[in-house]
C-alpha positions as CSV (number, residue, x, y, z in Angstrom):
1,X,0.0,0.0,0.0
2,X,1.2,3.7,-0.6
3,X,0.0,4.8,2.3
4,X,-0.5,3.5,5.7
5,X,-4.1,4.7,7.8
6,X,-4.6,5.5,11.1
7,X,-5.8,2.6,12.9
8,X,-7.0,2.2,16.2
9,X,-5.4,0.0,18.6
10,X,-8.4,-2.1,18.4
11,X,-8.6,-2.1,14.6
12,X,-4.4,-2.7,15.0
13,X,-5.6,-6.2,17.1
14,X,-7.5,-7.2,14.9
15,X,-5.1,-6.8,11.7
16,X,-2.3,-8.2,13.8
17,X,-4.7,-11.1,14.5
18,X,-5.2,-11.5,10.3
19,X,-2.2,-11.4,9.6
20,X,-0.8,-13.7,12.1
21,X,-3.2,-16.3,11.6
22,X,-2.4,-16.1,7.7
23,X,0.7,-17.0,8.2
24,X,0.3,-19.9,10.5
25,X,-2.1,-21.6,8.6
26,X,-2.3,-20.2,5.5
27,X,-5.5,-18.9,5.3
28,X,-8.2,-16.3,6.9
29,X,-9.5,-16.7,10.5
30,X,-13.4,-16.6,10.2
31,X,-15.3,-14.1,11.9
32,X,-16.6,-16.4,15.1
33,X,-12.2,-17.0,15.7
34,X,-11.6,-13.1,15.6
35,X,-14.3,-12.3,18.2
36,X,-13.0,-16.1,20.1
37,X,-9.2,-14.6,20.2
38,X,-9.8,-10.8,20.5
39,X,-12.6,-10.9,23.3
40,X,-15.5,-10.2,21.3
41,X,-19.6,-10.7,22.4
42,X,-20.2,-11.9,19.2
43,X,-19.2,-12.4,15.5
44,X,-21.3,-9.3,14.0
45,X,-18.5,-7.5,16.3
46,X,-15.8,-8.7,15.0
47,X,-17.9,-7.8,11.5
48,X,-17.9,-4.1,12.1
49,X,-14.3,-4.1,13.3
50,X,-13.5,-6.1,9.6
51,X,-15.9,-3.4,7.9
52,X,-14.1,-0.9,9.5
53,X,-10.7,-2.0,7.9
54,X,-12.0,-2.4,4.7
55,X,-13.4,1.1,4.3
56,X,-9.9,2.4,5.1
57,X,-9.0,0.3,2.8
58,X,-6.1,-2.0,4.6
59,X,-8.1,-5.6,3.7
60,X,-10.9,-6.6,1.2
61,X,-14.1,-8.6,2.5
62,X,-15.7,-11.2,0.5
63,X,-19.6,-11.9,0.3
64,X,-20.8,-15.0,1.8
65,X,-17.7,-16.3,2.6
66,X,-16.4,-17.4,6.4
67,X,-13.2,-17.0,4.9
68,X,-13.3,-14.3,2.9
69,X,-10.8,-11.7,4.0
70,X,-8.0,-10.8,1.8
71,X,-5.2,-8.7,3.2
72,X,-3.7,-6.4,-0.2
73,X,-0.1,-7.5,-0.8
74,X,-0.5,-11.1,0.1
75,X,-0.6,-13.6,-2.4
76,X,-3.6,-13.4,-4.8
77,X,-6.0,-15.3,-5.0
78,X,-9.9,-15.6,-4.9
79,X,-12.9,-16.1,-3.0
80,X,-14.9,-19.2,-3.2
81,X,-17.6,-17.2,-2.9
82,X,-17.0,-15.6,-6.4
83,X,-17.9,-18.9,-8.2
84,X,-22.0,-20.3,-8.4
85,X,-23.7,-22.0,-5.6
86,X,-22.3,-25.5,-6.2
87,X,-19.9,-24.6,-8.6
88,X,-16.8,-27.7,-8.9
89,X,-13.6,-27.1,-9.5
90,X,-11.3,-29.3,-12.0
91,X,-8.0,-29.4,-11.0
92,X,-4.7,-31.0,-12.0
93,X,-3.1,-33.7,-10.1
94,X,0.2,-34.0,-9.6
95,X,2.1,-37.0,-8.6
96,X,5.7,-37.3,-8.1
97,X,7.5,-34.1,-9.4
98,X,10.9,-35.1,-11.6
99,X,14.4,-32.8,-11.1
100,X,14.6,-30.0,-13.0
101,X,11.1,-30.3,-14.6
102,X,8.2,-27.9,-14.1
103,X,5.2,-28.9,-11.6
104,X,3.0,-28.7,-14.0
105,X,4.9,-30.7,-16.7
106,X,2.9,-33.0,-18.7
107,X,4.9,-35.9,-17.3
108,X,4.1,-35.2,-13.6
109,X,0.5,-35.4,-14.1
110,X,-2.0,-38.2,-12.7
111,X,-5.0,-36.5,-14.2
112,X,-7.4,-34.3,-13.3
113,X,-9.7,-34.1,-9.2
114,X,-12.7,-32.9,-8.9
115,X,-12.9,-29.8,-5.5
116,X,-16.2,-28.1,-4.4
117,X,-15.5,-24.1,-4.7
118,X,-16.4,-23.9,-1.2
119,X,-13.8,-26.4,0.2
120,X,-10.9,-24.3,0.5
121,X,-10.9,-20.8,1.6
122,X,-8.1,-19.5,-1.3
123,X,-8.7,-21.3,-4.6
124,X,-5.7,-23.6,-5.2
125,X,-4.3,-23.8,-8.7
126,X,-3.5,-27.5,-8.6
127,X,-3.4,-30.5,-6.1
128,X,-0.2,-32.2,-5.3
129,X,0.6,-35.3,-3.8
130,X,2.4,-36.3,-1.1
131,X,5.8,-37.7,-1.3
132,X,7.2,-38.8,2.1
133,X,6.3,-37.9,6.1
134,X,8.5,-34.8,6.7
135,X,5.3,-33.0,7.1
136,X,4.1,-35.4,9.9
137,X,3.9,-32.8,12.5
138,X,1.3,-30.5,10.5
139,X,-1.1,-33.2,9.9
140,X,0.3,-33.9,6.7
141,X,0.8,-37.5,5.8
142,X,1.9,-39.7,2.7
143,X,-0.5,-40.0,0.0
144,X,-2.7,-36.9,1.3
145,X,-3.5,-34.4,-1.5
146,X,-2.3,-30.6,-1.0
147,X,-4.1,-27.8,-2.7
148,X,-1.4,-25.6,-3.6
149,X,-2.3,-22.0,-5.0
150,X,0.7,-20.9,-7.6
151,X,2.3,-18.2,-5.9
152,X,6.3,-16.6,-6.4
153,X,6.0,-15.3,-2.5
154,X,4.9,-16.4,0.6
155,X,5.1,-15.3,4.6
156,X,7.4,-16.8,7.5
157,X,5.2,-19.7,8.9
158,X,3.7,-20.8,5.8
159,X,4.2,-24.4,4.3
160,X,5.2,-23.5,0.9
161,X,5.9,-25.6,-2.2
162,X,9.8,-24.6,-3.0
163,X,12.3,-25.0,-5.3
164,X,15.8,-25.4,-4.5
165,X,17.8,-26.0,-7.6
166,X,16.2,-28.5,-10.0
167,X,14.4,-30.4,-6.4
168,X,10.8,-29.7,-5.2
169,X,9.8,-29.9,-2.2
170,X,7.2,-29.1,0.7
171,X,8.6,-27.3,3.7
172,X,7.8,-24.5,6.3
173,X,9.2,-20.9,5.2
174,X,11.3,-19.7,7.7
175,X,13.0,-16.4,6.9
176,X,15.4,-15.0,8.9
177,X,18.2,-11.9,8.1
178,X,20.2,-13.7,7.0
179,X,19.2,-16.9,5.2
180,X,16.2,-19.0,4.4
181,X,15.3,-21.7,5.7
182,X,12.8,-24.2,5.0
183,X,11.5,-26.4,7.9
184,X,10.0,-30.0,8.1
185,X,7.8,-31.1,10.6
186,X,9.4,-34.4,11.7
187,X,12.4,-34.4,13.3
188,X,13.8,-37.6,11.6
189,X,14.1,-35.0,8.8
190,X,17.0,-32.2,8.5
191,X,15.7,-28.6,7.9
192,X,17.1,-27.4,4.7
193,X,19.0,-23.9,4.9
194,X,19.1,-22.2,1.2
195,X,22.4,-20.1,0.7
196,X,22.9,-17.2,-1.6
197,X,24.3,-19.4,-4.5
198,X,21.4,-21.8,-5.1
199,X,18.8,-21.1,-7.3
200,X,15.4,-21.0,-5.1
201,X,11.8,-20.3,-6.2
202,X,8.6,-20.6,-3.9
203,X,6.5,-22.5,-6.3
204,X,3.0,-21.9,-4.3
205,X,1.5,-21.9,-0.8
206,X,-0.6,-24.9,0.6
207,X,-3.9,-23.6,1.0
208,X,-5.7,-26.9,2.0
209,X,-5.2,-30.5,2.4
210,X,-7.5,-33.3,1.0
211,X,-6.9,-36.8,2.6
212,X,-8.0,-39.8,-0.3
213,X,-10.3,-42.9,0.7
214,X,-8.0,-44.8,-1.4
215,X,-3.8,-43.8,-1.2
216,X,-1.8,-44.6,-3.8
């Protein structure tokens, strides 16, 4: 933003709050959480304090969304809400991702997965499968399907799709002054620290997490 309003410390709360949940799990706290973590009576008051916001312009509300706060300046992306009641989406599936080629190369692909629109709170770009159990501790097992939403940044805290050099992987984004890091969640597994000479590229941000009947 250009420009940075006068909020009041309330309204400051409840941004901190936003953004801080965001970045821990990747997407929007709904309106019931702000009022539960802030000290609200109810969720229409934590409403008015997200109306607030929006008029000066510092986040952007969807309609008929839980979800549906967008802070400007994070990764874009779009509301559920924005497609027809019942709407589906069609989305590739990715299996196991080769060195050096692109996610979305043709070889990488195990078809296409049907998603509700209202499923996920950001609209993911693609689902990915899950190689491995580094990501044990976030709930995140082998074979589970990650909705990824194609994205070149990404905050501190958020499990991230990333690129180090021709290998892909899924990690937590650590930054720090002076390196990145990218963490698992599973100690059997080493965190990764990127130096200055690799190539690295954030691929996308894991904006959801579908768990199949049947794993492969």
């Amino acid at each position: 933003m250009s420009s940075s309003p006068t909020l009041t410390p309330c309204q400051r709360r409840v941004l901190d709050f936003l953004q801080d949940t965001i970045v821990r799990t990747g997407v929007p706290p709904t309106r019931a959480e702000v009022a539960t973590a802030l000290g609200f009576r109810s969720a229409n008051a934590a409403q008015e304090h997200l109306q607030a916001l929006a008029r000066k312009g510092v986040i952007e509300l969807g309609q008929g969304s839980a979800r549906g706060i967008r802070i400007p300046g994070h990764c874009p992306g779009h509301f559920p809400a924005d497609e027809p009641m019942g709407a589906v989406w069609t989305l590739p599936l990715v299996g196991r991702v080769a060195a050096g080629l692109p996610i979305l190369a043709q070889e990488h692909l195990e078809g296409s997965y049907p998603v509700a629109a209202g499923l996920f709170a950001q609209r993911p770009d693609y689902l990915l499968r899950v190689q491995g159990t580094s990501m044990l501790g976030a709930g995140i097992l082998d074979g589970d399907l990650l909705a990824i939403h194609a994205c070149p940044e990404a905050q501190t805290g958020q499990i991230v799709v990333a690129r180090i050099g021709e290998e892909v992987t899924v990690k937590r984004l650590v930054r720090t002054d002076r390196m990145i890091e990218l963490h698992p969640e599973n100690p059997q597994y080493p965190v990764l620290t990127v130096t200055a000479e690799q190539p690295f590229a954030i691929e996308g941000i894991v904006v959801g997490l579908i768990r199949p009947a049947v794993r492969k």
